[in-house]
N, C-alpha and C positions, 0 to 999 in steps of 0.2 A: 481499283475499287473506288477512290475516292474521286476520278474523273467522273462516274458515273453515278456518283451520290450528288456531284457539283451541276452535274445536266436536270439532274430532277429536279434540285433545288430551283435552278432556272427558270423549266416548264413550270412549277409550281407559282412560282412566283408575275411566272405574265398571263396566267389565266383571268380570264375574264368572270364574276358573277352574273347571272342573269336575274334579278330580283324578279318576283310576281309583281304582276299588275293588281292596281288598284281595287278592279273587280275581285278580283281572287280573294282579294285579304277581306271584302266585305264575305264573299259566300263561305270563308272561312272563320269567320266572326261569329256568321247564322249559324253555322253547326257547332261549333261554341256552345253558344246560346240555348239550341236545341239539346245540347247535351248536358244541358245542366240540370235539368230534369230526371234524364236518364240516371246518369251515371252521382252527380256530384254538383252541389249549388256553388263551388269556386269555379266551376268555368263560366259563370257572369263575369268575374273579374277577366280571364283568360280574354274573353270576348270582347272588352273593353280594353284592353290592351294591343290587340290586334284592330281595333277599328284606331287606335290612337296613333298607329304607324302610319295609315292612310295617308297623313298630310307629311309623314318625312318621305317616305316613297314617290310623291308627286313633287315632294320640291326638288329630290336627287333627280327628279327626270329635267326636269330647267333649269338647272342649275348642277351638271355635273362633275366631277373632277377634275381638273387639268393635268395632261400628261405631260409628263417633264419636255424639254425640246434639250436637243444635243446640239452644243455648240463647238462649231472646229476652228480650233487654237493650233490652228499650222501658222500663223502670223505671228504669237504671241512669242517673245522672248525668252530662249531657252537656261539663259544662266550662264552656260560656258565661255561664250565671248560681251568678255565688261566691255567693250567698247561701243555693240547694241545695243546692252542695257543702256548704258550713257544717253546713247542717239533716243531712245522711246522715251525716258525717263525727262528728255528735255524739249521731248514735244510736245 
């Protein structure tokens, strides 16, 4: 059971998000806005919140995260023989 609680955690964890685009967060702004009316005068603020993500949205798209790089350490020195540590350690 616990192999398979450790594979979710996995899948879970190398999923990707897909954020909306720019447009989207404006026509979700307008209806916002449009519903402030309707329903309740705080989705002014809602609406103003949502167009204020606009510019972090566009800079995560130029500027996005770095995925880690995997580096192999078959070279590096294992510990068990002092006599390679010695030899690396004096070069």
């Amino acid at each position: 059971m616990s192999k398979a609680k450790g594979k979710t955690k996995d899948k879970a964890k190398a999923k990707n998000v897909l954020l909306p685009g720019p447009m989207r967060m404006v026509w979700g702004a307008l209806a916002a806005y449009w519903l402030r009316d309707i329903i309740h005068p705080a989705f002014t603020l809602i609406a103003v919140m949502i167009l204020l993500m606009i510019p972090v949205l566009i800079a995560n798209m130029f500027f996005p995260e770095r995925k880690p790089i995997a580096v192999d350490n078959s070279e590096a020195p294992t510990g068990d023989n002092k006599e390679e540590d010695a030899a690396a350690e004096s070069v």
